[in-house]
C-alpha positions in Angstrom: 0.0 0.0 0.0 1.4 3.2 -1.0 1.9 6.4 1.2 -0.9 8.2 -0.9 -3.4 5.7 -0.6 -3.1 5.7 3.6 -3.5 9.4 2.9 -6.9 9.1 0.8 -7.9 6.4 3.6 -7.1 8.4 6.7 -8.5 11.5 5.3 -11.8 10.1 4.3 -12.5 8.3 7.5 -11.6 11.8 9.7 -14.5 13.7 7.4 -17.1 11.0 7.9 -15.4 10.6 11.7 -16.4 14.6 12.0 -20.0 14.5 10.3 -20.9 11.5 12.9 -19.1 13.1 16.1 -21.1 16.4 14.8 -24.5 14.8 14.0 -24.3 12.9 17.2 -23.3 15.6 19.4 -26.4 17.7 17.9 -24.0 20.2 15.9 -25.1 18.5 12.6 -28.5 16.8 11.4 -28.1 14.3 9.2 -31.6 13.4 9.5 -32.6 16.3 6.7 -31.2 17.2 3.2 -28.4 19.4 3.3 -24.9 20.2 2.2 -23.6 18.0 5.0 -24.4 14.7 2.8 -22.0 16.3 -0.2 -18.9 16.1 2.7 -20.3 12.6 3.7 -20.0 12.0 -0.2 -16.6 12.9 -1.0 -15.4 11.5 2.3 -16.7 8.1 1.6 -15.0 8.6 -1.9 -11.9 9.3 -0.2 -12.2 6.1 1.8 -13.2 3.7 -0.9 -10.6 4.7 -2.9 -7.6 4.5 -1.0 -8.5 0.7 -0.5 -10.1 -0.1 -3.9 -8.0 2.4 -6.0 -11.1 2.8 -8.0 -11.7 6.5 -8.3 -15.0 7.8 -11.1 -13.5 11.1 -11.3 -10.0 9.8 -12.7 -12.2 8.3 -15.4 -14.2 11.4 -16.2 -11.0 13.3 -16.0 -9.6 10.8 -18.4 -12.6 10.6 -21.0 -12.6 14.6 -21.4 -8.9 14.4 -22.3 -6.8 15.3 -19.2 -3.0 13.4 -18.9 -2.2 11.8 -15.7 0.6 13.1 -14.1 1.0 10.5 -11.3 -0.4 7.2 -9.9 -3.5 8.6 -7.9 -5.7 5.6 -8.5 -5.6 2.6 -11.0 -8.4 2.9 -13.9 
């Protein structure tokens, strides 16, 4: 496992660690639509790709013609 892909992991699970420590201490409702579930969103994406190296916006990145300049995530 690479040093970038500990990164991805630790930083997504502190974002969804800080919605869930907000939401449960009452600083956050998770219970209603707001812009809360958008950090939920990108921390899970974090997350899942530092441990499946599958990342959608490499692909899109790809598809509309962008190089790689490193070895973010495996697509």
């Amino acid at each position: 496992m690479t040093i970038e892909r500990i990164v991805r992991i630790v930083a997504g699970f502190f974002i969804m660690l800080s919605l869930a420590l907000a939401h449960f201490n009452g600083q956050a409702d998770l219970g209603q639509m707001s812009w809360m579930w958008f950090t939920a969103f990108v921390g899970f994406n974090l997350f899942q790709s530092g441990i499946t190296t599958l990342c959608p916006l490499v692909s899109i990145l790809k598809k509309l013609g962008f190089k790689e300049g490193g070895v973010a995530c495996n697509n």
